[in-house]
CHARMM internal coordinates of N, CA and C (Angstrom, degrees):
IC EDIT
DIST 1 N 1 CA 1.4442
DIST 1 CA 1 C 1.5243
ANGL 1 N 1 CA 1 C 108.85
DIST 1 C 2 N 1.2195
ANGL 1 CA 1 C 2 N 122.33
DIHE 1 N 1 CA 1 C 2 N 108.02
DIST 2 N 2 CA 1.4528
ANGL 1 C 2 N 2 CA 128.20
DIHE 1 CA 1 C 2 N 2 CA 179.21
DIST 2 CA 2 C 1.5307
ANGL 2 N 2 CA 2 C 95.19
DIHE 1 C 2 N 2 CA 2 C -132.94
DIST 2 C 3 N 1.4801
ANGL 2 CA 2 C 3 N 103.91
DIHE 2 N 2 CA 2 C 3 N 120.03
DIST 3 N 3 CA 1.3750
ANGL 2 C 3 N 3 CA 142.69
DIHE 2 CA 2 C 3 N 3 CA 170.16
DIST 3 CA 3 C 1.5222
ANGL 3 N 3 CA 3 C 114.59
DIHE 2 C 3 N 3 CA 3 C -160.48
DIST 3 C 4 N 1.6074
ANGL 3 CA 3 C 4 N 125.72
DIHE 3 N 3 CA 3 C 4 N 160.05
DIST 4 N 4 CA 1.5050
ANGL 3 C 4 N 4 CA 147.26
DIHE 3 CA 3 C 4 N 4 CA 177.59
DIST 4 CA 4 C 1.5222
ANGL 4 N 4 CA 4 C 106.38
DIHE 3 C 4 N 4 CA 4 C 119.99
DIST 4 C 5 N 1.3215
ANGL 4 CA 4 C 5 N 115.75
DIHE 4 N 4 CA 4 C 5 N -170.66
DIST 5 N 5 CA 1.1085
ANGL 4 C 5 N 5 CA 143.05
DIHE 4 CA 4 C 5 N 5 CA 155.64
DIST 5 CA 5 C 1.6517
ANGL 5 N 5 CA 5 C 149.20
DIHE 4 C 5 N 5 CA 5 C -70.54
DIST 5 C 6 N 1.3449
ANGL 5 CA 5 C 6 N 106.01
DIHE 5 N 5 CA 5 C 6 N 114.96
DIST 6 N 6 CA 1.5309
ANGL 5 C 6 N 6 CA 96.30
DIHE 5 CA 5 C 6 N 6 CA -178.70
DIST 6 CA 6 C 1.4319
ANGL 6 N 6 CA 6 C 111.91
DIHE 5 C 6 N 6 CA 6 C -119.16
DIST 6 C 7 N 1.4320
ANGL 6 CA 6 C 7 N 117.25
DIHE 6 N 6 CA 6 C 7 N 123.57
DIST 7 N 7 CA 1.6074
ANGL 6 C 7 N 7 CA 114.60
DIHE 6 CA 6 C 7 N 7 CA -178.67
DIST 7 CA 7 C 1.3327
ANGL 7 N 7 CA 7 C 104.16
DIHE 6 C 7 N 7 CA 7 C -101.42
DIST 7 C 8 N 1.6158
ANGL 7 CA 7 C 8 N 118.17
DIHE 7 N 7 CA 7 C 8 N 139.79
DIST 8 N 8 CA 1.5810
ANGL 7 C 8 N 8 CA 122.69
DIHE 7 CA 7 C 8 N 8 CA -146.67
DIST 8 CA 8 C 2.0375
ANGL 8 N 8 CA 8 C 82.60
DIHE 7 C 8 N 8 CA 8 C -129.42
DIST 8 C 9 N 1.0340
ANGL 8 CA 8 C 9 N 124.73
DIHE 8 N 8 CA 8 C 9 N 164.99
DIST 9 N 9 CA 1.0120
ANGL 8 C 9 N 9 CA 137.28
DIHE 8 CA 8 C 9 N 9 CA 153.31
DIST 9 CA 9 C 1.7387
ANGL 9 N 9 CA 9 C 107.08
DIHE 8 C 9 N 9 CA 9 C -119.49
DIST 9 C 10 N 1.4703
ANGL 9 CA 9 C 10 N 110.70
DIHE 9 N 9 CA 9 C 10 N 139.70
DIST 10 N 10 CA 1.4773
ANGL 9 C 10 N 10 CA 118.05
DIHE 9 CA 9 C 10 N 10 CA -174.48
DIST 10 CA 10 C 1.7966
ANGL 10 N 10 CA 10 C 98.53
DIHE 9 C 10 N 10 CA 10 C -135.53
DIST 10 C 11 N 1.1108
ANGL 10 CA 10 C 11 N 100.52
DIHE 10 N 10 CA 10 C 11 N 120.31
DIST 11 N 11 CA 1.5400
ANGL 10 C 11 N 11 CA 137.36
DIHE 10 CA 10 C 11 N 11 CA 173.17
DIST 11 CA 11 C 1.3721
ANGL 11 N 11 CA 11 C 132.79
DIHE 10 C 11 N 11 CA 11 C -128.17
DIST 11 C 12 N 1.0064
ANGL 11 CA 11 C 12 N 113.90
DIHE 11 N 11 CA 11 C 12 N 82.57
DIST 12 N 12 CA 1.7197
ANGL 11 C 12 N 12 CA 116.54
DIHE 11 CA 11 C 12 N 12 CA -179.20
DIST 12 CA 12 C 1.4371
ANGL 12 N 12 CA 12 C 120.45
DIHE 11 C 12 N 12 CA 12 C 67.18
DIST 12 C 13 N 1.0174
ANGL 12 CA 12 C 13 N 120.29
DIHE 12 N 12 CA 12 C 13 N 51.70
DIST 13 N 13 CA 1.7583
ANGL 12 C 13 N 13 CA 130.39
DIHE 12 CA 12 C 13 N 13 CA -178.32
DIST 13 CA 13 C 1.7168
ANGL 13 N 13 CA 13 C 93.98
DIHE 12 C 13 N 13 CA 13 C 87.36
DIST 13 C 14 N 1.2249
ANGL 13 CA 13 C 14 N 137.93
DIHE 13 N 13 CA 13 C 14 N -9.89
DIST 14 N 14 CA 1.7052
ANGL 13 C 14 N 14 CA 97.92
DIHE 13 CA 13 C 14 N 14 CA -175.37
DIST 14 CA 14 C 1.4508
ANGL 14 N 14 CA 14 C 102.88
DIHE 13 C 14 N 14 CA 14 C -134.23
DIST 14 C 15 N 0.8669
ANGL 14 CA 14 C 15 N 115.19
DIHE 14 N 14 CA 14 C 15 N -172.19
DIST 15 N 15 CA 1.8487
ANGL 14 C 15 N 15 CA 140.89
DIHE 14 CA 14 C 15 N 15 CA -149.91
DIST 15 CA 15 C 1.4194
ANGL 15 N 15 CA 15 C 115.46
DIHE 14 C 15 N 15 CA 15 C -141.61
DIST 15 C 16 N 1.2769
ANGL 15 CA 15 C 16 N 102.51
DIHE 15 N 15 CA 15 C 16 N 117.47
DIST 16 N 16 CA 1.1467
ANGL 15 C 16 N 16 CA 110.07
DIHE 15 CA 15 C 16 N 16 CA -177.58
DIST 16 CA 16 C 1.6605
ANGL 16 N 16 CA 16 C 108.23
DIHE 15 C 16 N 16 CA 16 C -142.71
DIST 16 C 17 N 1.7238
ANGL 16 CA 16 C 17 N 116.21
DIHE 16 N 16 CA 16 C 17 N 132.43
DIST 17 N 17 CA 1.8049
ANGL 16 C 17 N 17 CA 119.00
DIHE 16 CA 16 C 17 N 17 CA -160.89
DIST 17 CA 17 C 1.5895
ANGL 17 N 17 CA 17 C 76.28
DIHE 16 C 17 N 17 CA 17 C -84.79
DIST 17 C 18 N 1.2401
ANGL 17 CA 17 C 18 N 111.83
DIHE 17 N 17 CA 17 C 18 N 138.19
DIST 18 N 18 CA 1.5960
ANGL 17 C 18 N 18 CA 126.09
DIHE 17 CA 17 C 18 N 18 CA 123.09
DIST 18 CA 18 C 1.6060
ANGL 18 N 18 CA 18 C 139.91
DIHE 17 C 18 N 18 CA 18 C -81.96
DIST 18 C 19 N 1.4973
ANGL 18 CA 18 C 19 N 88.31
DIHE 18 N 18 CA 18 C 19 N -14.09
DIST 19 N 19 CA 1.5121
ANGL 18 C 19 N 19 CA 97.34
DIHE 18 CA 18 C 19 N 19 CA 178.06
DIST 19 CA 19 C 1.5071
ANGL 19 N 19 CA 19 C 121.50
DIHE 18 C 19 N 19 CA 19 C -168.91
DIST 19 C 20 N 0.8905
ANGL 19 CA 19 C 20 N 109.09
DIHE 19 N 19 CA 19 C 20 N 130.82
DIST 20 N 20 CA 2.0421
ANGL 19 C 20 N 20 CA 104.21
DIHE 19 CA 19 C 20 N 20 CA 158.69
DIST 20 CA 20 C 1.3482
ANGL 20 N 20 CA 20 C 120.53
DIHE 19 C 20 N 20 CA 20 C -142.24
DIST 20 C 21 N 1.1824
ANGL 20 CA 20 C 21 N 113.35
DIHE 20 N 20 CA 20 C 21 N 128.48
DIST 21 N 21 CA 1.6086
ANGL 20 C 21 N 21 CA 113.10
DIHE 20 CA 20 C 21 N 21 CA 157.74
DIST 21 CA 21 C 1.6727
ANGL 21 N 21 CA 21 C 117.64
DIHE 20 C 21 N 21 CA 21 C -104.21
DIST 21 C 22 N 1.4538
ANGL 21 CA 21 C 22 N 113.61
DIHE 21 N 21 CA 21 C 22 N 158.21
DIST 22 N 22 CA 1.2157
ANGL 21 C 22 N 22 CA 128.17
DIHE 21 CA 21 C 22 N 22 CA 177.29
DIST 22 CA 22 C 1.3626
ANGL 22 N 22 CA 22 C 104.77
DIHE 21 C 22 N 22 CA 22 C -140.21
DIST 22 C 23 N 1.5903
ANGL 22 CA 22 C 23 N 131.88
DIHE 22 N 22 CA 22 C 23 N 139.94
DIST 23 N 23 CA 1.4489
ANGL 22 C 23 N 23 CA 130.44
DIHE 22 CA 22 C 23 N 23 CA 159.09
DIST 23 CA 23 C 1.5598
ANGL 23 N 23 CA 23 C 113.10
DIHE 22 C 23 N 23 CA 23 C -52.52
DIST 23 C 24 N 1.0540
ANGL 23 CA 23 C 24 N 112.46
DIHE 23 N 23 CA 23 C 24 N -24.38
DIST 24 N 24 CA 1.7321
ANGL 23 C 24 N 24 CA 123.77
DIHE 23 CA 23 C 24 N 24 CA -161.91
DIST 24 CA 24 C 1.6483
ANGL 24 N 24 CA 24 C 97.06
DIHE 23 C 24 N 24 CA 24 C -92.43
DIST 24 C 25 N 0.8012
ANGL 24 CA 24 C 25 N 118.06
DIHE 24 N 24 CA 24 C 25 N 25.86
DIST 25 N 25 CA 1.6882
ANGL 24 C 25 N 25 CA 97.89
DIHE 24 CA 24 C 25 N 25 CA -146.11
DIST 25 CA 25 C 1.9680
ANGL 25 N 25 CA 25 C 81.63
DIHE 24 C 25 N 25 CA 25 C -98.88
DIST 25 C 26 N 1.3412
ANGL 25 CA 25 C 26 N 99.95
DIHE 25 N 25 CA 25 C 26 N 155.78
DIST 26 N 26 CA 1.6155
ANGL 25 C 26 N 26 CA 130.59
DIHE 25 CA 25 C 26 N 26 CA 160.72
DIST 26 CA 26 C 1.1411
ANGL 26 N 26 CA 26 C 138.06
DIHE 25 C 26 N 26 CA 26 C -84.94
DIST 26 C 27 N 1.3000
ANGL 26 CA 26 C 27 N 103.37
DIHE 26 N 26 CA 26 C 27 N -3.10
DIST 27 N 27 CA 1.7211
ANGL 26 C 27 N 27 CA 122.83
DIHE 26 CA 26 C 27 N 27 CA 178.97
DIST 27 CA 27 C 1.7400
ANGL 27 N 27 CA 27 C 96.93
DIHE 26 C 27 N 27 CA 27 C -75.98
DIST 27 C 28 N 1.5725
ANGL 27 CA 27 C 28 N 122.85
DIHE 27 N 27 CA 27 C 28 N 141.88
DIST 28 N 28 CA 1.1989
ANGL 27 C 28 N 28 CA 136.06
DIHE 27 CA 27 C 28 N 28 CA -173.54
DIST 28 CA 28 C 1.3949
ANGL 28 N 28 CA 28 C 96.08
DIHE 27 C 28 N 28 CA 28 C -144.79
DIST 28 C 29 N 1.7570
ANGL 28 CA 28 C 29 N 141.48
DIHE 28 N 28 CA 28 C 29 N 110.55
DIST 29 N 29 CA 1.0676
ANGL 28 C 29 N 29 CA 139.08
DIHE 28 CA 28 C 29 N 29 CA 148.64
DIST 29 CA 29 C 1.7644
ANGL 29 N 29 CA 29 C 113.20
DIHE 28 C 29 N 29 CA 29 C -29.01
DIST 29 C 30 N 1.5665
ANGL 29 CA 29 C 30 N 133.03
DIHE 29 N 29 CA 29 C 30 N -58.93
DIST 30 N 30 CA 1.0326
ANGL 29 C 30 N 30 CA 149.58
DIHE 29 CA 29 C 30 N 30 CA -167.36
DIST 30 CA 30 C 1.2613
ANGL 30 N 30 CA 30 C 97.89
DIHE 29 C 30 N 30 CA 30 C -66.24
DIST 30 C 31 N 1.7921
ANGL 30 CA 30 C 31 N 138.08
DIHE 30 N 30 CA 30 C 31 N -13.39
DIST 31 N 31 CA 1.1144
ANGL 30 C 31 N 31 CA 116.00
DIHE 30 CA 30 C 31 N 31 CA 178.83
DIST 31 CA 31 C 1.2835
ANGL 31 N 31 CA 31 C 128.53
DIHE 30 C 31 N 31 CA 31 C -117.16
DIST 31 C 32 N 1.6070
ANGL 31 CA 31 C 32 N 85.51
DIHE 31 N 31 CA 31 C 32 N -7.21
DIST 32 N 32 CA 1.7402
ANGL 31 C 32 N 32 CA 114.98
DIHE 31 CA 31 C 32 N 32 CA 177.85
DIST 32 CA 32 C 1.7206
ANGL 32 N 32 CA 32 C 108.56
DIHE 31 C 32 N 32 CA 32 C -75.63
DIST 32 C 33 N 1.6070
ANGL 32 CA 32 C 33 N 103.22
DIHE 32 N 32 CA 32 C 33 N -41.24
DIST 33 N 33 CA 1.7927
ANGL 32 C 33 N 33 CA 97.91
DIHE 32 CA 32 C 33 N 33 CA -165.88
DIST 33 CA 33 C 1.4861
ANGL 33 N 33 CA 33 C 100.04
DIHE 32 C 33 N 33 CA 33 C -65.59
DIST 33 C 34 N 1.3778
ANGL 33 CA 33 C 34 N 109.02
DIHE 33 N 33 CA 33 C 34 N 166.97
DIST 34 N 34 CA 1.4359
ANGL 33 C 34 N 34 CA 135.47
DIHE 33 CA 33 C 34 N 34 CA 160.00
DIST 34 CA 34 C 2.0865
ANGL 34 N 34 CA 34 C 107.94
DIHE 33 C 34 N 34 CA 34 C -91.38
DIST 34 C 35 N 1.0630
ANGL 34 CA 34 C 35 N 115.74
DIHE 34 N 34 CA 34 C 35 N -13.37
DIST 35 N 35 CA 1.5058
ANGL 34 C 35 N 35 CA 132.34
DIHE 34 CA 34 C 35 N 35 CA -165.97
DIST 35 CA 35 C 1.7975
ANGL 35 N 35 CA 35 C 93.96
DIHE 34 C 35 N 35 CA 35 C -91.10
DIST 35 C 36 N 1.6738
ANGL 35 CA 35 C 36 N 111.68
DIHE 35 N 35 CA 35 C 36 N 146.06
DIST 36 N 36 CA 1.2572
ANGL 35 C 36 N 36 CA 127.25
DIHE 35 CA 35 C 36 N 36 CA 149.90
DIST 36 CA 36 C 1.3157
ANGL 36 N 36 CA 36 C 113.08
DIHE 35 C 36 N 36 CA 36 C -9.67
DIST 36 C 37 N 1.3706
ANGL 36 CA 36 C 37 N 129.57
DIHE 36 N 36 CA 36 C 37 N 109.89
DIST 37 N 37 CA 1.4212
ANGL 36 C 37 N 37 CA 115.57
DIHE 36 CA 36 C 37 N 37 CA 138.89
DIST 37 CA 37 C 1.4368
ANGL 37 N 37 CA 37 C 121.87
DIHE 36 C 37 N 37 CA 37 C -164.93
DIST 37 C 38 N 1.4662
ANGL 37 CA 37 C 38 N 133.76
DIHE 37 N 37 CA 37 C 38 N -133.00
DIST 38 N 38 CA 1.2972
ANGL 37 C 38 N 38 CA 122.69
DIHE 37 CA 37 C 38 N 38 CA 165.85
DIST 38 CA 38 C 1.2914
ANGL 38 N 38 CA 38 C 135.21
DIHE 37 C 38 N 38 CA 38 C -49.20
DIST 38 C 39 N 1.6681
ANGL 38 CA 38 C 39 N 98.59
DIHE 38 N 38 CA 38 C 39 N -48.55
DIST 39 N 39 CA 1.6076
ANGL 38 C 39 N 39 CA 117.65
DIHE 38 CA 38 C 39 N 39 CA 174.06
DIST 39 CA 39 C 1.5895
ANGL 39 N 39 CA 39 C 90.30
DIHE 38 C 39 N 39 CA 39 C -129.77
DIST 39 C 40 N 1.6960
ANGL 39 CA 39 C 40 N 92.23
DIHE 39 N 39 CA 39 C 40 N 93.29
DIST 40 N 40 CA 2.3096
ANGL 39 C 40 N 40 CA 89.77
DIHE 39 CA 39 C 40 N 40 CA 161.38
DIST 40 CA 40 C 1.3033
ANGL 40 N 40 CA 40 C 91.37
DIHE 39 C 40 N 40 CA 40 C -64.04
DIST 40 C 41 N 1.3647
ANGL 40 CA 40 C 41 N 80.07
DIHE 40 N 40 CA 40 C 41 N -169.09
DIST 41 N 41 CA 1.8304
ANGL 40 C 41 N 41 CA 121.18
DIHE 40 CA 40 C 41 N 41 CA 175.76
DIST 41 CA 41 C 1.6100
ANGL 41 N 41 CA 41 C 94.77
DIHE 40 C 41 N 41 CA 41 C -104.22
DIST 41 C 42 N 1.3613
ANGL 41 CA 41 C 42 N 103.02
DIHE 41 N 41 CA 41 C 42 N 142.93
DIST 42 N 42 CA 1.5706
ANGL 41 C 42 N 42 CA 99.83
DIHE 41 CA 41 C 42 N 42 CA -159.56
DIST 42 CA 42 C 1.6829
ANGL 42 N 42 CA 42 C 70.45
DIHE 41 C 42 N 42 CA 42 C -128.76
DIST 42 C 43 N 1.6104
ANGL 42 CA 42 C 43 N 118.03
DIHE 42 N 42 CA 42 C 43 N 111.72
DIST 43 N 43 CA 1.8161
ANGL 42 C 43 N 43 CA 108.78
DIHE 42 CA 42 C 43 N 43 CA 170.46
DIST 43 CA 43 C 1.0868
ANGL 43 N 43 CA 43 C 107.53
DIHE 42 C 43 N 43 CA 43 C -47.42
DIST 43 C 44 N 1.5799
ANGL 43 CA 43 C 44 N 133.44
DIHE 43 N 43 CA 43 C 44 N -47.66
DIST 44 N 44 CA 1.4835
ANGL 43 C 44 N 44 CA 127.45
DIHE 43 CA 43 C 44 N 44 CA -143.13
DIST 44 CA 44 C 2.0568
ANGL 44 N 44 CA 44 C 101.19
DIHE 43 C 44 N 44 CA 44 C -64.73
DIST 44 C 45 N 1.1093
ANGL 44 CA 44 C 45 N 109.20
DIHE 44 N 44 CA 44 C 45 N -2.23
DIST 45 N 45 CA 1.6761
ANGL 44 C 45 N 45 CA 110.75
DIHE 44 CA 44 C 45 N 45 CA -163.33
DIST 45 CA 45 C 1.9730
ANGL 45 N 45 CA 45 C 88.62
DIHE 44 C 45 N 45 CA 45 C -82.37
DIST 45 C 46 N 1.8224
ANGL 45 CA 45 C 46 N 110.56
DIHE 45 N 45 CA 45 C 46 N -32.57
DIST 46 N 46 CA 1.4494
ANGL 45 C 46 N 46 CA 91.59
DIHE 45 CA 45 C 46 N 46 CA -156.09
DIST 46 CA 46 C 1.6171
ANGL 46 N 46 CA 46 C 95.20
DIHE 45 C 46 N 46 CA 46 C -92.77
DIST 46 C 47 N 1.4134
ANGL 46 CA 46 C 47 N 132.04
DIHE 46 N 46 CA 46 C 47 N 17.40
DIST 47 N 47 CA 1.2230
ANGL 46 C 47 N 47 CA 118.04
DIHE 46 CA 46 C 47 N 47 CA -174.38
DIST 47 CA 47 C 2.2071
ANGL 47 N 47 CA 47 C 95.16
DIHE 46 C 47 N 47 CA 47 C -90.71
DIST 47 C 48 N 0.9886
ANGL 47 CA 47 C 48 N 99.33
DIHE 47 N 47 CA 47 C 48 N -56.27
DIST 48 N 48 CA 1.6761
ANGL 47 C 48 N 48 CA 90.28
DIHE 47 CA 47 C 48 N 48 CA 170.69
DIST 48 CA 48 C 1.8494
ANGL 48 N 48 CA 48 C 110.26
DIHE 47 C 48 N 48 CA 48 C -41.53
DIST 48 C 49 N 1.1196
ANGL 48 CA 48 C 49 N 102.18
DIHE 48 N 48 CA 48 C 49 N -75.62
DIST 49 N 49 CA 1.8168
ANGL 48 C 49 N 49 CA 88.83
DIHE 48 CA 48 C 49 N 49 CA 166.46
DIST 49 CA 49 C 1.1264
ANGL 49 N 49 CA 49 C 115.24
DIHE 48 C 49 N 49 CA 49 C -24.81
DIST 49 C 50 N 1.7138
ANGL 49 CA 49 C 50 N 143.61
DIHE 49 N 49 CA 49 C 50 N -69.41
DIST 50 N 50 CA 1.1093
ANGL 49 C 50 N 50 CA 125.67
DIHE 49 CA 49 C 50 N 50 CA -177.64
DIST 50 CA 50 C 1.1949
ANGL 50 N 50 CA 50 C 131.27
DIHE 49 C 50 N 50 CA 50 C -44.08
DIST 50 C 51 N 1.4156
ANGL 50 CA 50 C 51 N 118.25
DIHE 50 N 50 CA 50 C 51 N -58.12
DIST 51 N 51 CA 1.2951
ANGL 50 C 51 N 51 CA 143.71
DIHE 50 CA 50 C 51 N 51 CA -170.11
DIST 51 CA 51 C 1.6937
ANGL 51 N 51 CA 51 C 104.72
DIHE 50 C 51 N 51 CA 51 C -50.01
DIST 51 C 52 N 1.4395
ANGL 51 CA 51 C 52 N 108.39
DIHE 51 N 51 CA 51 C 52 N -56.58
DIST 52 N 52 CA 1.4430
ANGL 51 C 52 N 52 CA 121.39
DIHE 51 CA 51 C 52 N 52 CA 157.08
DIST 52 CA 52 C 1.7059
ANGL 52 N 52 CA 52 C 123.06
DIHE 51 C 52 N 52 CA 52 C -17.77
DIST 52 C 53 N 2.1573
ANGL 52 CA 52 C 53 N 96.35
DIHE 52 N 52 CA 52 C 53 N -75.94
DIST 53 N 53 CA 1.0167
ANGL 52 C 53 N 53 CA 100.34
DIHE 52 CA 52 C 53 N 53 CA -169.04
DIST 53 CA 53 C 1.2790
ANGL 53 N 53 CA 53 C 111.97
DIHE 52 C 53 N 53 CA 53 C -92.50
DIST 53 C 54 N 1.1930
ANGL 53 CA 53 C 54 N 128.78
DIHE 53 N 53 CA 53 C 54 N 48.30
DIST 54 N 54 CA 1.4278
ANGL 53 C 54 N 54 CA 146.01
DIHE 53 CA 53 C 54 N 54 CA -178.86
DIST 54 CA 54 C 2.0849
ANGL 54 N 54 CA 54 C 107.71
DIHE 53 C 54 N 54 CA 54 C -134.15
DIST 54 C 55 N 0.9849
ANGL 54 CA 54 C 55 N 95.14
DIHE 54 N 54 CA 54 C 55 N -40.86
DIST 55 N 55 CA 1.7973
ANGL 54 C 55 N 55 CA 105.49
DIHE 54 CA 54 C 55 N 55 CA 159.09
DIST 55 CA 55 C 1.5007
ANGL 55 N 55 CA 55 C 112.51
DIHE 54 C 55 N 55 CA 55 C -7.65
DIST 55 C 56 N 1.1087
ANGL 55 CA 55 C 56 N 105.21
DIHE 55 N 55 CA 55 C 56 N -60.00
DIST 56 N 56 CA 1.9463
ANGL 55 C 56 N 56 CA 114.36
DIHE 55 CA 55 C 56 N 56 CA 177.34
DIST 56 CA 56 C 0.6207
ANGL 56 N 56 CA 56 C 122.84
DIHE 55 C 56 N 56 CA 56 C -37.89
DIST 56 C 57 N 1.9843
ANGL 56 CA 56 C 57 N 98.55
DIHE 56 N 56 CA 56 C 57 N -64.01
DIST 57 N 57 CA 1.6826
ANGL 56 C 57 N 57 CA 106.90
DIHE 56 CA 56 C 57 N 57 CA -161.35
DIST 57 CA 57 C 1.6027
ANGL 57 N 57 CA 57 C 102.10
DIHE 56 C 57 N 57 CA 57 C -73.13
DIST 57 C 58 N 1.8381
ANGL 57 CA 57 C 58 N 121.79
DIHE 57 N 57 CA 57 C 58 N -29.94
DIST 58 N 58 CA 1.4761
ANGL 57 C 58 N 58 CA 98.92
DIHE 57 CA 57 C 58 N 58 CA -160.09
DIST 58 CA 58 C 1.7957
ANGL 58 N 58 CA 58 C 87.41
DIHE 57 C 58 N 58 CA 58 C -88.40
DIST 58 C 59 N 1.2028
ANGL 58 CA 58 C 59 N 145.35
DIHE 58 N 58 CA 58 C 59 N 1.83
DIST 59 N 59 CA 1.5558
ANGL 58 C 59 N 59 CA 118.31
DIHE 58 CA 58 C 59 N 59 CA 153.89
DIST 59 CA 59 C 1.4906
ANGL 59 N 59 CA 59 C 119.84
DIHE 58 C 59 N 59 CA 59 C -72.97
DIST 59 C 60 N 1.7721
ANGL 59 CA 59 C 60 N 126.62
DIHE 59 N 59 CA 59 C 60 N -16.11
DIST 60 N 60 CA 1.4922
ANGL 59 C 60 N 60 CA 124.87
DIHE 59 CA 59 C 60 N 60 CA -173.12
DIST 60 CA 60 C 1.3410
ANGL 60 N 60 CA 60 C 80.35
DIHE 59 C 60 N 60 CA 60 C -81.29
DIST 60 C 61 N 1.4403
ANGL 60 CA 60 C 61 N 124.43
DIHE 60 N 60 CA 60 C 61 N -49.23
DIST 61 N 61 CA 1.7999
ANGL 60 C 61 N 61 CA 102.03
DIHE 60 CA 60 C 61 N 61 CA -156.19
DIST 61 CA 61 C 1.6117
ANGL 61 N 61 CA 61 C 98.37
DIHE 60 C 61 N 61 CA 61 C -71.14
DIST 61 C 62 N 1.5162
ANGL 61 CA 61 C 62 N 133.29
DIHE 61 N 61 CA 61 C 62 N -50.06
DIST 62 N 62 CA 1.4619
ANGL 61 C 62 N 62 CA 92.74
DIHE 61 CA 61 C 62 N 62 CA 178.57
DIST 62 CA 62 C 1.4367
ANGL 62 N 62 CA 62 C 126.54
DIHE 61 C 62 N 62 CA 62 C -76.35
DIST 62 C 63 N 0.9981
ANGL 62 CA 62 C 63 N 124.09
DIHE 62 N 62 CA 62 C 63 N 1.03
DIST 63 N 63 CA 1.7321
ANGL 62 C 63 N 63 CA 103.35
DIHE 62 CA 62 C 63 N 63 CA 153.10
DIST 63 CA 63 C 1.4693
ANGL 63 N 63 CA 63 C 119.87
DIHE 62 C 63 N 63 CA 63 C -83.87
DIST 63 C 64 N 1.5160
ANGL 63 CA 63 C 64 N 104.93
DIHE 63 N 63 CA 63 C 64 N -10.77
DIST 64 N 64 CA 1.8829
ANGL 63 C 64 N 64 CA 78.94
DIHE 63 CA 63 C 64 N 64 CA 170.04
DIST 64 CA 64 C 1.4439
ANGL 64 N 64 CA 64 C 118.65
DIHE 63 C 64 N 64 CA 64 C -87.66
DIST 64 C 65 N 1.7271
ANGL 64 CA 64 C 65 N 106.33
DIHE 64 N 64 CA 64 C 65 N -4.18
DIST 65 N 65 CA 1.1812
ANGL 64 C 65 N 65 CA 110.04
DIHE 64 CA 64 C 65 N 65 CA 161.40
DIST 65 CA 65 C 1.3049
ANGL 65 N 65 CA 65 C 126.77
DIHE 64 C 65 N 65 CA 65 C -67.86
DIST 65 C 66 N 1.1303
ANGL 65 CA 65 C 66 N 142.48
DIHE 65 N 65 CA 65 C 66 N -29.54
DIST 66 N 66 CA 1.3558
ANGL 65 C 66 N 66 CA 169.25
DIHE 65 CA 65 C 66 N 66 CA -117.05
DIST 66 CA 66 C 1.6906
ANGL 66 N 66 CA 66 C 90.67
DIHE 65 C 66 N 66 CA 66 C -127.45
DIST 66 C 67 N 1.2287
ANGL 66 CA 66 C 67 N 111.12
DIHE 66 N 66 CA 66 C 67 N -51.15
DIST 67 N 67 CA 1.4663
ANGL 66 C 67 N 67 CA 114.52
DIHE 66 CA 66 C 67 N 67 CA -162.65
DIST 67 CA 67 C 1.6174
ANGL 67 N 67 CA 67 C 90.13
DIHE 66 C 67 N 67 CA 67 C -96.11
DIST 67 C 68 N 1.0860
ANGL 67 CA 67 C 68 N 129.57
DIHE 67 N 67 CA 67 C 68 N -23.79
DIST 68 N 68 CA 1.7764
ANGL 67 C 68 N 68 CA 112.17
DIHE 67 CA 67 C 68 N 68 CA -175.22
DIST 68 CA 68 C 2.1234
ANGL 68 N 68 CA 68 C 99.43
DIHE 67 C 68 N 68 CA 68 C -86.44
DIST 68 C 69 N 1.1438
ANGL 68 CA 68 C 69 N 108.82
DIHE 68 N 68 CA 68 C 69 N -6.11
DIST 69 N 69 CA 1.6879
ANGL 68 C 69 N 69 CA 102.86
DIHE 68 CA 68 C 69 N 69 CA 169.30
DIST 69 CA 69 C 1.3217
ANGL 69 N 69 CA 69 C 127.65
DIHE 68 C 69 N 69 CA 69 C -64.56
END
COOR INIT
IC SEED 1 N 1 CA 1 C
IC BUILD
């Protein structure tokens, strides 16, 4: 479902949104803050994320270990 508004600012050939709303929309203040509220930010959620998006580097470093033997 894509419907609402997008307000664009136009300056010399380019485009840039300042804004949009949608009724449909997925944006939640309560899920965005880092601050007290209904749904905090609980840190312990972004340490799995890290660990995750770090996955790469610790399989490149042991194969470049692997390959410098």
């Amino acid at each position: 479902m894509v419907t609402g508004q997008v307000r664009v600012k136009l300056y010399k050939g380019n485009v840039t949104v300042i804004g949009r709303t949608s009724p449909y929309s997925l944006y939640d203040q309560d899920l965005v803050t880092f601050e007290e509220g209904a749904v905090a930010y609980d840190h312990r959620d972004a340490a799995g994320f890290i660990k995750l998006n770090a996955l790469r580097l610790r399989v490149k470093a042991q194969r470049d270990k692997r390959i410098a033997k």
